[in-house]
TORPA-4810 file (N, C-alpha, C, O; in nm, 3 decimals):
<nodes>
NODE_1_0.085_-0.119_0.000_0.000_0.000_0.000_0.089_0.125_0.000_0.167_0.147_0.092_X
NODE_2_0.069_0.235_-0.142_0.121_0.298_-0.105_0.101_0.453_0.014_0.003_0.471_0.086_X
NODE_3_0.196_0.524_0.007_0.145_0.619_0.147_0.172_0.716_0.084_0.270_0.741_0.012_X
NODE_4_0.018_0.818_0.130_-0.013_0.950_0.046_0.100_1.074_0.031_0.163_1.110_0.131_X
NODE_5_0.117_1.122_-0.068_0.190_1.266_-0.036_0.190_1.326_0.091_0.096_1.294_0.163_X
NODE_6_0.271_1.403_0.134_0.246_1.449_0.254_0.196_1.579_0.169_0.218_1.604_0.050_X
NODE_7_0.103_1.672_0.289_0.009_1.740_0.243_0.139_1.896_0.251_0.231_1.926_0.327_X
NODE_8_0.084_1.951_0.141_0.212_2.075_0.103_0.122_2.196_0.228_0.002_2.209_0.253_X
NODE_9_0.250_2.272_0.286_0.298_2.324_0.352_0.203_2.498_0.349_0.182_2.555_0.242_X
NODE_10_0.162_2.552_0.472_0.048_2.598_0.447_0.097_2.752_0.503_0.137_2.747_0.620_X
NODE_11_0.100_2.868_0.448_0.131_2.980_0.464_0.070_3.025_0.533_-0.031_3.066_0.475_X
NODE_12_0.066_3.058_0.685_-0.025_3.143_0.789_0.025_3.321_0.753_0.138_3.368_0.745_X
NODE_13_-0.068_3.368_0.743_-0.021_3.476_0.715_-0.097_3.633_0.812_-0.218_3.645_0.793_X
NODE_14_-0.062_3.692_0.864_-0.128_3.797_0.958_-0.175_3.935_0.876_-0.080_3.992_0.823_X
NODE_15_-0.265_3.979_0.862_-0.285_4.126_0.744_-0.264_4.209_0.834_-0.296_4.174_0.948_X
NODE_16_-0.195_4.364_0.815_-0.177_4.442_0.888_-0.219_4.575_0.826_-0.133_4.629_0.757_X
NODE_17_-0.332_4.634_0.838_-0.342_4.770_0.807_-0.459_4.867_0.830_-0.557_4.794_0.844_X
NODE_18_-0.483_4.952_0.837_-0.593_5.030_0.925_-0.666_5.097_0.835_-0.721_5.202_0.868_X
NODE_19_-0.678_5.033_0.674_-0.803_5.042_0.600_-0.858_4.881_0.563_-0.806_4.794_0.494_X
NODE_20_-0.984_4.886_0.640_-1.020_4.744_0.614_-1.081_4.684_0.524_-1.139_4.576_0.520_X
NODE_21_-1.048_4.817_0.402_-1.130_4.734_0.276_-1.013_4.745_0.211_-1.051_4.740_0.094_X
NODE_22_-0.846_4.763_0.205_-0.710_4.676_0.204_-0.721_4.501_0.222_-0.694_4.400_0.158_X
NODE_23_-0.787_4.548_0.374_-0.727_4.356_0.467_-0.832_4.273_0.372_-0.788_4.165_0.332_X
NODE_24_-0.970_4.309_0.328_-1.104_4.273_0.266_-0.992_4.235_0.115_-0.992_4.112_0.107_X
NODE_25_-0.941_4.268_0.051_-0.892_4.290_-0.033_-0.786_4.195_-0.046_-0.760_4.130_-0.148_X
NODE_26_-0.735_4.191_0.048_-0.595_4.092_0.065_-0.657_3.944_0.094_-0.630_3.837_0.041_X
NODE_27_-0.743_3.972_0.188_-0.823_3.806_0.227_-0.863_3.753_0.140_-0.825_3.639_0.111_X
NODE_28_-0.972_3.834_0.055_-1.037_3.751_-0.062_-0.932_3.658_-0.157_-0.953_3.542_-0.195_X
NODE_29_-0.823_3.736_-0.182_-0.760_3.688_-0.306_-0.660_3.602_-0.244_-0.574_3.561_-0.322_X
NODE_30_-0.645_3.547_-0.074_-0.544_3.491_-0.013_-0.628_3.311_0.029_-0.585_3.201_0.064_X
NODE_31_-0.788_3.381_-0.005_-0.874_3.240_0.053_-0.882_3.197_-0.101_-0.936_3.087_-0.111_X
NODE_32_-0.842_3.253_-0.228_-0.835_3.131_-0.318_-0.675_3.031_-0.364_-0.643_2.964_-0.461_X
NODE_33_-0.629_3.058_-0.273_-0.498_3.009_-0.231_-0.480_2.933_-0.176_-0.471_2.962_-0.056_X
NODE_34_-0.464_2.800_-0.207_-0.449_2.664_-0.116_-0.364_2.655_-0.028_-0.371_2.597_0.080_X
NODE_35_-0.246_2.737_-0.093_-0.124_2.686_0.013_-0.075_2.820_0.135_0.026_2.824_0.205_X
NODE_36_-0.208_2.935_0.121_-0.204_3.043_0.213_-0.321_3.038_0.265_-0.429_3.003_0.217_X
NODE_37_-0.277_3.094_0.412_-0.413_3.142_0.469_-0.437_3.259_0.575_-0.352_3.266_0.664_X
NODE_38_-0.516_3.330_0.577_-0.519_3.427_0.689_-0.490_3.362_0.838_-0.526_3.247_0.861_X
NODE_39_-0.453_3.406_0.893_-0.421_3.387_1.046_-0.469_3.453_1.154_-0.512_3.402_1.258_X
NODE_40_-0.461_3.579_1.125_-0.567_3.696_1.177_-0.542_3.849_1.091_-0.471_3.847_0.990_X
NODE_41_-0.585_3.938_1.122_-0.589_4.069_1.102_-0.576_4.184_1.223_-0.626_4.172_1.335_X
NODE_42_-0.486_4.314_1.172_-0.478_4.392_1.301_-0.511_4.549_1.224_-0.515_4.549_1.101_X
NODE_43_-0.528_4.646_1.280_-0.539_4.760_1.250_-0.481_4.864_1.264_-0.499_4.978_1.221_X
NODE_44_-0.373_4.791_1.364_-0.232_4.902_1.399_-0.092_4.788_1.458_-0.101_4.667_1.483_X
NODE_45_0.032_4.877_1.467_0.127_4.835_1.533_0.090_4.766_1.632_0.103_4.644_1.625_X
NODE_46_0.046_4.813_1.722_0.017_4.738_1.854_-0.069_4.639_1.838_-0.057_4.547_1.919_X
NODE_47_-0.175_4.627_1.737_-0.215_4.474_1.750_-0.136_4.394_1.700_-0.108_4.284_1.748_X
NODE_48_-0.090_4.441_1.596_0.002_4.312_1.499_0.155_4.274_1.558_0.224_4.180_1.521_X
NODE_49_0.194_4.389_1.674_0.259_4.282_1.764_0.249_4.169_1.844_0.314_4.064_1.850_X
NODE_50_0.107_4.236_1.935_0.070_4.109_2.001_-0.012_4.009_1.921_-0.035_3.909_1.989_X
NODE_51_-0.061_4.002_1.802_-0.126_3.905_1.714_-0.021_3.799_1.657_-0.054_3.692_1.606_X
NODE_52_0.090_3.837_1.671_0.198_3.808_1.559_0.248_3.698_1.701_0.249_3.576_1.686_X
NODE_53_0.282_3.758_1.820_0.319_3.693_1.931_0.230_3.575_1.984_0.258_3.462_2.025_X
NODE_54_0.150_3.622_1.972_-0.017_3.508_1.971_0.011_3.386_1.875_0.045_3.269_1.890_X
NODE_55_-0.020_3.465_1.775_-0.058_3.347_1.663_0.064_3.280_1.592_0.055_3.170_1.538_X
NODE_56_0.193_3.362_1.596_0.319_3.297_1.537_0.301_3.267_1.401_0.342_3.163_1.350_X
NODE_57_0.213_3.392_1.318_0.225_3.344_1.135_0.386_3.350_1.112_0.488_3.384_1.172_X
NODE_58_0.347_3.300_1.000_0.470_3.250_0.882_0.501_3.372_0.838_0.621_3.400_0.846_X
NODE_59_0.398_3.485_0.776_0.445_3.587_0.750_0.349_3.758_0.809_0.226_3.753_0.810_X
NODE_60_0.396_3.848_0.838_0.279_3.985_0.830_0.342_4.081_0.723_0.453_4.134_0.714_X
NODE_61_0.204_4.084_0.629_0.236_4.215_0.565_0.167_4.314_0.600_0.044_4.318_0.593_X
NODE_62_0.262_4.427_0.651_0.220_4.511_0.703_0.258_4.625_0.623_0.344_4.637_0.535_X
NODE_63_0.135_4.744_0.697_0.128_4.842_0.615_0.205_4.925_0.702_0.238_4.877_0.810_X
NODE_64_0.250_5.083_0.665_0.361_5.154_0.734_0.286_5.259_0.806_0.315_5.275_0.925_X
NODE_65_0.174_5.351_0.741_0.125_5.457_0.787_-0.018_5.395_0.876_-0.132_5.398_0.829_X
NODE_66_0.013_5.342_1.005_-0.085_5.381_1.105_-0.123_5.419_1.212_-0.026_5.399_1.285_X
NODE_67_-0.223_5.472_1.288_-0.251_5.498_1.377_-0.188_5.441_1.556_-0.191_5.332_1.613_X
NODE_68_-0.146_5.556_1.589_-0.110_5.498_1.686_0.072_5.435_1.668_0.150_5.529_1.650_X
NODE_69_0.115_5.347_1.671_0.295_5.276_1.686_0.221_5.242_1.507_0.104_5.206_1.495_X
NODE_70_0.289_5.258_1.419_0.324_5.276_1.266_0.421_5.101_1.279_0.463_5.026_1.367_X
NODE_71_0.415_5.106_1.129_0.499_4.944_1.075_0.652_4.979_1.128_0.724_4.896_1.183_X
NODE_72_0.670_5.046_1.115_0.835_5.048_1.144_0.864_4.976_1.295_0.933_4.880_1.331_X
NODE_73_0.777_5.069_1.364_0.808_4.994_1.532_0.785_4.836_1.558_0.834_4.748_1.628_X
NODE_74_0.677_4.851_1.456_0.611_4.700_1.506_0.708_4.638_1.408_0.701_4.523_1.452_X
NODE_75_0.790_4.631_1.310_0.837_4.567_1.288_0.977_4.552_1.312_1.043_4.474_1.244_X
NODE_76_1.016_4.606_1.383_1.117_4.625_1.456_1.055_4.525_1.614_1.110_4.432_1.672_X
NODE_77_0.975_4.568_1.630_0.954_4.481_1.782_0.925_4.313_1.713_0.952_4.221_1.790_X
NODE_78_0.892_4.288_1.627_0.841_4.195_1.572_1.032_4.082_1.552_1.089_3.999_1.622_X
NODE_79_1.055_4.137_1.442_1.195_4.094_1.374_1.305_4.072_1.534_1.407_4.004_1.522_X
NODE_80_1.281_4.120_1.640_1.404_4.130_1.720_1.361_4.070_1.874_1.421_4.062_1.981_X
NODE_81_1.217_4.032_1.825_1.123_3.980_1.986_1.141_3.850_1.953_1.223_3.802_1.874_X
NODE_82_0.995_3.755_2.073_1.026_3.654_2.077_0.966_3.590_1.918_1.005_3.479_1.884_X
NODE_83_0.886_3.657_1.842_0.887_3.637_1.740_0.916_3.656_1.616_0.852_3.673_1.512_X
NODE_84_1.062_3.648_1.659_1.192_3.690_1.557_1.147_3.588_1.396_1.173_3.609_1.278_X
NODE_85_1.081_3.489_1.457_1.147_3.366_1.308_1.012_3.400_1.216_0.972_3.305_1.148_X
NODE_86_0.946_3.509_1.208_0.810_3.576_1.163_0.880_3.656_1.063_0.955_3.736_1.119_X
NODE_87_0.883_3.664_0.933_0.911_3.734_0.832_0.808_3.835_0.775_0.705_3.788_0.727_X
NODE_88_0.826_3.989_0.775_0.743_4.066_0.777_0.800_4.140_0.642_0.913_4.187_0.628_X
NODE_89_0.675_4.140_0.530_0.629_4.210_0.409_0.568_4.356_0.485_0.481_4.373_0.570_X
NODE_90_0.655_4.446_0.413_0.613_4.572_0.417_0.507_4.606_0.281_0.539_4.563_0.171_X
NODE_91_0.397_4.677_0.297_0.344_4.740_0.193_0.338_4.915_0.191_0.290_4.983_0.282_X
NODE_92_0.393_4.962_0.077_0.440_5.066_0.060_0.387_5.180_-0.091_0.354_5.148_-0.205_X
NODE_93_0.395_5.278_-0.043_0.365_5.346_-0.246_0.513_5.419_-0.210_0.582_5.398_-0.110_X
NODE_94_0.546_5.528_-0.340_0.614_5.545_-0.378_0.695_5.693_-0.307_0.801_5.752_-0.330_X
NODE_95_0.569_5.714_-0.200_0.541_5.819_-0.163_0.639_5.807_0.024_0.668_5.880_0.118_X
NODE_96_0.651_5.695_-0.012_0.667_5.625_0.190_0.791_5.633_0.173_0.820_5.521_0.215_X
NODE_97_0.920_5.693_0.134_1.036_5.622_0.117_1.098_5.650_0.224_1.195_5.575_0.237_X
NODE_98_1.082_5.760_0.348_1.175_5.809_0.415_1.123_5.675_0.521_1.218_5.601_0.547_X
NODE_99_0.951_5.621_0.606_0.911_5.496_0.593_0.983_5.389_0.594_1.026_5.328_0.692_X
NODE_100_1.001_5.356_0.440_1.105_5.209_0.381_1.208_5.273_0.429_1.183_5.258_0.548_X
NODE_101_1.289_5.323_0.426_1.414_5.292_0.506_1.414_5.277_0.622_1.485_5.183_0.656_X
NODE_102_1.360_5.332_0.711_1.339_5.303_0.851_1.284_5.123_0.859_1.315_5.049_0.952_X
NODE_103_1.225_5.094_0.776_1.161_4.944_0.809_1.292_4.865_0.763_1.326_4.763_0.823_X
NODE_104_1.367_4.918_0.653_1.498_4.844_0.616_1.568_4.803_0.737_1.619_4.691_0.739_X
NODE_105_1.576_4.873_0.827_1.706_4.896_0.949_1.621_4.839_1.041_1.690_4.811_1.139_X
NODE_106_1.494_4.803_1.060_1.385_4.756_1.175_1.392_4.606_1.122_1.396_4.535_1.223_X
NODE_107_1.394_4.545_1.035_1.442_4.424_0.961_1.307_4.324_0.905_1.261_4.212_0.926_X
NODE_108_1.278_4.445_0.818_1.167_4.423_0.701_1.250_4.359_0.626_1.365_4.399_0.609_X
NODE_109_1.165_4.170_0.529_1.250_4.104_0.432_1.177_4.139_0.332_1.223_4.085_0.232_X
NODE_110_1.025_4.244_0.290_1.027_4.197_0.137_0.961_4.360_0.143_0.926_4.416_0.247_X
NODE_111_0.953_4.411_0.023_0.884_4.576_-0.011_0.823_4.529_-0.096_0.880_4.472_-0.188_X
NODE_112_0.680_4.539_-0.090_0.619_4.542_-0.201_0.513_4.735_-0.217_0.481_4.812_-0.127_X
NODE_113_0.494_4.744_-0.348_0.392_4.840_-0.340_0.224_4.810_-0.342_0.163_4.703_-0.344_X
NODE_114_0.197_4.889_-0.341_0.007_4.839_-0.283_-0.080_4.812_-0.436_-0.158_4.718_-0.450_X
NODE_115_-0.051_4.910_-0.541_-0.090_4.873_-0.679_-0.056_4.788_-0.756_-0.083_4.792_-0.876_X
NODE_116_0.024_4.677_-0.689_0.057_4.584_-0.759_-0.034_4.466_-0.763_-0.085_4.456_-0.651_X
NODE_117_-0.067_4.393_-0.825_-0.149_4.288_-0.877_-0.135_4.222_-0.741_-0.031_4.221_-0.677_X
NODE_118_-0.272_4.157_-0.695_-0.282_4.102_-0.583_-0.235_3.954_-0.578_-0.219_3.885_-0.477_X
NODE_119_-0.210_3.912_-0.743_-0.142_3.760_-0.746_0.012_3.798_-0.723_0.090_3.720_-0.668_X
NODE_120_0.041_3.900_-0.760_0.189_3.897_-0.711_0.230_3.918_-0.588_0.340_3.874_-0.558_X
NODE_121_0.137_4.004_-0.469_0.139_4.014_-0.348_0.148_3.902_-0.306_0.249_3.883_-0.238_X
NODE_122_0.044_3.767_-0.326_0.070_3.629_-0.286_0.205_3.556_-0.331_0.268_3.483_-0.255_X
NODE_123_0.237_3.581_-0.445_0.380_3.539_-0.484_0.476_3.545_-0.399_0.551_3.455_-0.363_X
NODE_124_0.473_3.664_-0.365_0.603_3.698_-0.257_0.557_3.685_-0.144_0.658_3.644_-0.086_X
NODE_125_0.480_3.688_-0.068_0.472_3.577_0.027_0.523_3.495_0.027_0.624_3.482_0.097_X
NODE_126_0.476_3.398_-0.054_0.559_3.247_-0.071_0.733_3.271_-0.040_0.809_3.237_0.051_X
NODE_127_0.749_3.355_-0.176_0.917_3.377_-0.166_0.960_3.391_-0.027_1.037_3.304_0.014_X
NODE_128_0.914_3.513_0.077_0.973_3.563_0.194_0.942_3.447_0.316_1.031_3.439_0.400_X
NODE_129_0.792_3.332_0.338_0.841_3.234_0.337_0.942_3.142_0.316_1.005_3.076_0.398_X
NODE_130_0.948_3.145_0.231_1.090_3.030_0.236_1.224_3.101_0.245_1.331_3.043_0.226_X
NODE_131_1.215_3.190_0.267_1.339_3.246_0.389_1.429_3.348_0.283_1.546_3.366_0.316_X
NODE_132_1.376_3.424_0.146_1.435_3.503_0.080_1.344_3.604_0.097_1.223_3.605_0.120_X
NODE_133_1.453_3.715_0.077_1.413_3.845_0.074_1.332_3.916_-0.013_1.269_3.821_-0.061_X
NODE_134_1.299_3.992_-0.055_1.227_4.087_-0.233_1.182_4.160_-0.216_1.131_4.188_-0.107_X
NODE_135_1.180_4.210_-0.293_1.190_4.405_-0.298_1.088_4.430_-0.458_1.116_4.407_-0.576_X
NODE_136_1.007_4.467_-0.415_0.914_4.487_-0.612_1.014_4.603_-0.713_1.067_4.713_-0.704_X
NODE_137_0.994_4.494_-0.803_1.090_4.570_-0.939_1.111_4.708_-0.952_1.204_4.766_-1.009_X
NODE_138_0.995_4.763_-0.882_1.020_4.942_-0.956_1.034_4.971_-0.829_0.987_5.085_-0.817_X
NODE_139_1.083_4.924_-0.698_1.181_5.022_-0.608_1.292_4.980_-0.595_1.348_5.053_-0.514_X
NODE_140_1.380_4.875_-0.641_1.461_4.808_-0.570_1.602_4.902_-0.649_1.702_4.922_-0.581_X
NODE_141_1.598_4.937_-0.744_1.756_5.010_-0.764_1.712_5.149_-0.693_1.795_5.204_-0.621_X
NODE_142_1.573_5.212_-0.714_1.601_5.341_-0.632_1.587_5.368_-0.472_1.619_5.476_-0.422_X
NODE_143_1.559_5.307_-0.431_1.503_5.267_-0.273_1.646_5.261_-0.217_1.689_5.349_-0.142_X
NODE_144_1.734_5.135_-0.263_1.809_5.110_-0.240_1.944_5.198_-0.261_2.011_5.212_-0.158_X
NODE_145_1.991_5.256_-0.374_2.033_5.352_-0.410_2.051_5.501_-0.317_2.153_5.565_-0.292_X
NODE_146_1.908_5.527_-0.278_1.925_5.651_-0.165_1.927_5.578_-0.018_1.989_5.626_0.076_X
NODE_147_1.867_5.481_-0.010_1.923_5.444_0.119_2.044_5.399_0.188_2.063_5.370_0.306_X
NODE_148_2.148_5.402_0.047_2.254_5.335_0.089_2.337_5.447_0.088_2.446_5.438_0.145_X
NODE_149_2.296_5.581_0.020_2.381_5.682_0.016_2.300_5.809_0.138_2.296_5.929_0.115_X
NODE_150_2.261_5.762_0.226_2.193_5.846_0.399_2.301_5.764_0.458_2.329_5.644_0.460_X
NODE_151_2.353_5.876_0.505_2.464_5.858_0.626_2.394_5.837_0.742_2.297_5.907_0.773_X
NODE_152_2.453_5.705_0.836_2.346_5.664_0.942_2.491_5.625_1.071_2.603_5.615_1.021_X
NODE_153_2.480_5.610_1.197_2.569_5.566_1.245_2.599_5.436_1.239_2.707_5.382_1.263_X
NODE_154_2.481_5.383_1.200_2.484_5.227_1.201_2.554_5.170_1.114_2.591_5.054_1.135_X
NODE_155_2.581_5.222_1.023_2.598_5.194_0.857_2.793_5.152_0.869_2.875_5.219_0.932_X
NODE_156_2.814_5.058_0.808_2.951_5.000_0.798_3.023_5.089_0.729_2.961_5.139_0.635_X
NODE_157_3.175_5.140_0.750_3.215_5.191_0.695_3.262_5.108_0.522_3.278_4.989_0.497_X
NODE_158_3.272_5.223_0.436_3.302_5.183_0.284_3.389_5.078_0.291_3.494_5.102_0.349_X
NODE_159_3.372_4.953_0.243_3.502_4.846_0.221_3.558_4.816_0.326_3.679_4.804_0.340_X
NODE_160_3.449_4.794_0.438_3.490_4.743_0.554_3.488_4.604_0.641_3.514_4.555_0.751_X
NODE_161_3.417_4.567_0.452_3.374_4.377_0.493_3.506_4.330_0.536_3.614_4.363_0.487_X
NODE_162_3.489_4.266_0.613_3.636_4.111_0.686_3.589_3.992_0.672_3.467_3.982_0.668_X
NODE_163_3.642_3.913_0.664_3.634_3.747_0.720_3.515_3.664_0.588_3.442_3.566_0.600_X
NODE_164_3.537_3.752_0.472_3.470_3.668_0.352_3.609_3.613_0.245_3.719_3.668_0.238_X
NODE_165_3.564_3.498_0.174_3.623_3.502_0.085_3.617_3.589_-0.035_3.515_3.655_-0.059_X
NODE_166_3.746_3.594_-0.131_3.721_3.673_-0.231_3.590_3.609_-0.334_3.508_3.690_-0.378_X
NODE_167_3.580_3.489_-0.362_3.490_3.427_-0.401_3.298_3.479_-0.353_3.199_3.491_-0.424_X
NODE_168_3.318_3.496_-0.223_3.175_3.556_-0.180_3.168_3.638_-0.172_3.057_3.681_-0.141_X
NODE_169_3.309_3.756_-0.197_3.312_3.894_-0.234_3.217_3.939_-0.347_3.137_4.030_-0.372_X
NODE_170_3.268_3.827_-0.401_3.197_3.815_-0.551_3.050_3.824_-0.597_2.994_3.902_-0.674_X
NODE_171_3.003_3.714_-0.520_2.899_3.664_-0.486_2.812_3.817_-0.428_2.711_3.863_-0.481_X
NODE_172_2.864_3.856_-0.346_2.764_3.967_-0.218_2.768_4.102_-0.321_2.698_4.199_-0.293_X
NODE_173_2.869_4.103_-0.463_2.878_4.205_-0.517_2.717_4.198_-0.630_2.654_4.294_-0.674_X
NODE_174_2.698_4.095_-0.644_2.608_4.045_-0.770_2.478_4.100_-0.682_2.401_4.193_-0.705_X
NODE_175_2.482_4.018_-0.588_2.365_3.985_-0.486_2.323_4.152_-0.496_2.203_4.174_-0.513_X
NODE_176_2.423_4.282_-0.486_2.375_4.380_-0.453_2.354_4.462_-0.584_2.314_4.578_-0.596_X
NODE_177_2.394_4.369_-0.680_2.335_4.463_-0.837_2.225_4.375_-0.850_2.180_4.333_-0.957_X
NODE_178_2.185_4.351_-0.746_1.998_4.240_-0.792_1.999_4.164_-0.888_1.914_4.168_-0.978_X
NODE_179_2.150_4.037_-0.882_2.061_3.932_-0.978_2.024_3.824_-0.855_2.040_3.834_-0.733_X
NODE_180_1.954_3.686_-0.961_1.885_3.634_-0.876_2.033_3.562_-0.879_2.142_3.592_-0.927_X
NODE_181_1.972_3.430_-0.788_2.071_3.254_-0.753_2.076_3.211_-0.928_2.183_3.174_-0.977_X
NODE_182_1.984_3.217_-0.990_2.020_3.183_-1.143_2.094_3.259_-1.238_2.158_3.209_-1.330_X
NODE_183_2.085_3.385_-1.213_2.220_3.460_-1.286_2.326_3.463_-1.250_2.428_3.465_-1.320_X
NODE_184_2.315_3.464_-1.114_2.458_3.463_-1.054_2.518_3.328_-1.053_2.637_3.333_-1.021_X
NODE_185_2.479_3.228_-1.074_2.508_3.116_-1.102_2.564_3.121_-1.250_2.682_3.086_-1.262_X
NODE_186_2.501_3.157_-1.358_2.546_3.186_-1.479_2.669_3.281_-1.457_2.776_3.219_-1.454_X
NODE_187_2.677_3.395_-1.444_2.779_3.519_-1.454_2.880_3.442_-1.387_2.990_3.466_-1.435_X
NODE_188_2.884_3.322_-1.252_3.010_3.316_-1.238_3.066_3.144_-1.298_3.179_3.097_-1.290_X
NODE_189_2.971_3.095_-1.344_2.972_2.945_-1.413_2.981_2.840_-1.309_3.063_2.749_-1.320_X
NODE_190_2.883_2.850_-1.187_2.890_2.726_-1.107_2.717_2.691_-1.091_2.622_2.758_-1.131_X
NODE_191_2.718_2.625_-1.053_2.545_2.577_-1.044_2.475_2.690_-0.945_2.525_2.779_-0.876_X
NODE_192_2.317_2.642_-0.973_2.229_2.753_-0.870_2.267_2.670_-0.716_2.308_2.741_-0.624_X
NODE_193_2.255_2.558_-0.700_2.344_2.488_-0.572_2.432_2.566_-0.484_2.416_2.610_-0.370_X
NODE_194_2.581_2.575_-0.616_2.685_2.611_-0.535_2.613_2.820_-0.493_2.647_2.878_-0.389_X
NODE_195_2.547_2.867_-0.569_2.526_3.000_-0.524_2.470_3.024_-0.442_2.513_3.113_-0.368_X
NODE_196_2.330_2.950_-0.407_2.268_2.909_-0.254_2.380_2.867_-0.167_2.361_2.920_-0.058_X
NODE_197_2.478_2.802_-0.166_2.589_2.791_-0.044_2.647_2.899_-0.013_2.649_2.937_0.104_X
NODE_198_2.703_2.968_-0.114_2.762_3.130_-0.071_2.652_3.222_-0.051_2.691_3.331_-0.011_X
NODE_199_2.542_3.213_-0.065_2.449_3.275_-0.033_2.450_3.271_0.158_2.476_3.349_0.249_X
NODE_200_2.401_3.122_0.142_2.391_3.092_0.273_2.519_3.106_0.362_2.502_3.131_0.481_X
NODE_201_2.616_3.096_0.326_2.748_3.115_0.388_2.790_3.291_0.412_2.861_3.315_0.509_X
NODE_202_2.761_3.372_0.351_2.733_3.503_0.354_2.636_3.537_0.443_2.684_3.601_0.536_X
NODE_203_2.521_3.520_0.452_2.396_3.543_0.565_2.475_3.511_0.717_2.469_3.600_0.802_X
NODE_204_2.526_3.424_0.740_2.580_3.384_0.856_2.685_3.441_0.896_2.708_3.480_1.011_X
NODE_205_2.755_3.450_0.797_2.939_3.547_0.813_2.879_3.719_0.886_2.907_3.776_0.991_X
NODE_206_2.792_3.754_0.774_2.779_3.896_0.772_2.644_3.923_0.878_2.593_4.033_0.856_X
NODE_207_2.598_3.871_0.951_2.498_3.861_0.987_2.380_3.914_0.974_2.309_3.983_1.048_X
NODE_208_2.366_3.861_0.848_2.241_3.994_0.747_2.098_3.779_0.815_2.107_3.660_0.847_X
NODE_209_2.004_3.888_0.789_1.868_3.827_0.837_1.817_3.757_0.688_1.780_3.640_0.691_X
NODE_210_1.817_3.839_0.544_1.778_3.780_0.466_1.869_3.867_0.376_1.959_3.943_0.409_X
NODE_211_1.807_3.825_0.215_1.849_3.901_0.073_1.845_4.050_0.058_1.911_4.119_-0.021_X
NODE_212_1.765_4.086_0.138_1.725_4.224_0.120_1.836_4.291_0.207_1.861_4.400_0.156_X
NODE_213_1.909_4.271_0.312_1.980_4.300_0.425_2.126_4.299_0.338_2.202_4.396_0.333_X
NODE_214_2.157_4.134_0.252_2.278_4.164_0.169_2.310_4.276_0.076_2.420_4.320_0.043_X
NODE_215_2.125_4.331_0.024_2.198_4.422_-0.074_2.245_4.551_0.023_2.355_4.603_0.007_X
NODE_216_2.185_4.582_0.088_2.232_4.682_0.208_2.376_4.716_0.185_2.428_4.808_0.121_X
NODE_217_2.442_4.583_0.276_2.543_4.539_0.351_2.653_4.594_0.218_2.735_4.685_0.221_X
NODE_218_2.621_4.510_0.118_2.698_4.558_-0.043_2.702_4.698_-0.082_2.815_4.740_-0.105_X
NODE_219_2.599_4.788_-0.096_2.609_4.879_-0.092_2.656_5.026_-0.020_2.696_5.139_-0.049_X
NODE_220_2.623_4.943_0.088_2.736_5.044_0.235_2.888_5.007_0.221_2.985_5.080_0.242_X
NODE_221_2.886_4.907_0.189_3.037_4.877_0.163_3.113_4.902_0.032_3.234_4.878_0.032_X
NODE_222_3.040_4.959_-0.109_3.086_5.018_-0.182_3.124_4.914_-0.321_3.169_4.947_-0.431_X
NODE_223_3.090_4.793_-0.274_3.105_4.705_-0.331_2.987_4.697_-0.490_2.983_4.622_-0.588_X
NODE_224_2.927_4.783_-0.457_2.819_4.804_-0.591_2.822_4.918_-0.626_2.808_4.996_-0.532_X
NODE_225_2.847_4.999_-0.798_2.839_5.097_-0.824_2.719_5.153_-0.781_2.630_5.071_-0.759_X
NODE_226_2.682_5.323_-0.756_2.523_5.370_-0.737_2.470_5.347_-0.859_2.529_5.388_-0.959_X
NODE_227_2.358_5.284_-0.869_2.276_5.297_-1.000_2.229_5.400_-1.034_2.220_5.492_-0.953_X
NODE_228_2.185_5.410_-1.168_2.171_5.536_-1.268_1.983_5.574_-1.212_1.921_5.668_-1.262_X
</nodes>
């Protein structure tokens, strides 16, 4: 007799935002999703900390502008509490940027914007689930770009990486001109395998949280030209 598939792996996910025909919006298109599901909903920082602490989703996408403690705090209390292993989607327009950087440094793994197709909002879910970072196409060279050029105290000095190889020099340089594990696998001629190892071997060295944190780390360190 044989024995069934094991049943695929189920995305708890927390909505965070203080227009509730957003969360109405996000639910509908998250309940035709087999492998996601709502977990709960909050309407500010302060619930979606303690909801997040409660319920322990897989992921919160949270929104930045609300009432009362805003996404930044809560995701900052979120990323660094006891429910650190909770990966939190920021949702953002184009308008939030001073916002996104603050959530960058609070240790937000994915930016998405709010007009983007609600199948791609579920997409990246998935992605920031399984433990990568993402950033939506039309902020990620400029977002990144001015955030890496705001002088902060926190911020590593230029070319101040230690204790990598030149090989994952390499690697953390690509990572921060945004290609994926498959280009960078191509550009340097070893499998998507071996680039997930320096991937993963980089996250740990540098103690970045996810993908989004490496391009940071690359760019404070000078290791990526500023984009145009």
């Amino acid at each position: 007799m044989t024995e069934s598939p094991a049943p695929a792996r189920v995305v708890r996910v927390l909505l965070v935002d203080d227009q509730p025909l957003v969360r109405a919006a996000l639910r509908m298109v998250i309940t035709e999703a087999p492998d996601i599901e709502v977990a709960g909903e909050a309407g500010n920082g302060t619930e979606a900390v303690r909801l997040t602490e409660e319920l322990r989703p897989d992921v919160v996408v949270m929104d930045i502008r609300m009432p009362g403690m805003d996404g930044i705090e809560a995701t900052r209390l979120i990323t660094t509490g006891p429910s650190a292993e909770t990966h939190v989607i920021v949702l953002t327009t184009f308008d939030d940027d001073d916002y996104v950087y603050g959530a960058l440094r609070a240790g937000a793994a994915g930016f998405l914007v709010k007009d983007m197709a609600l199948d791609d909002i579920l997409a990246a879910v998935r992605v920031v689930a399984a433990g990568d970072g993402l950033i939506a196409p039309g902020v990620t060279r400029r977002l990144i770009k001015e955030f890496a050029e705001r002088p902060t105290k926190d911020a590593r000095p230029r070319g101040s990486i230690t204790g990598i190889t030149d090989r994952e020099r390499e690697v953390l340089t690509l990572v921060g001109s945004g290609l994926s594990n498959t280009e960078i696998a191509a550009e340097l001629t070893i499998s998507i395998a071996t680039a997930k190892t320096y991937l993963t071997r980089l996250l740990a060295k540098l103690g970045a949280r996810d993908r989004v944190q490496l391009v940071i780390i690359a760019y404070e360190a000078g290791l990526v030209g500023t984009p145009r």
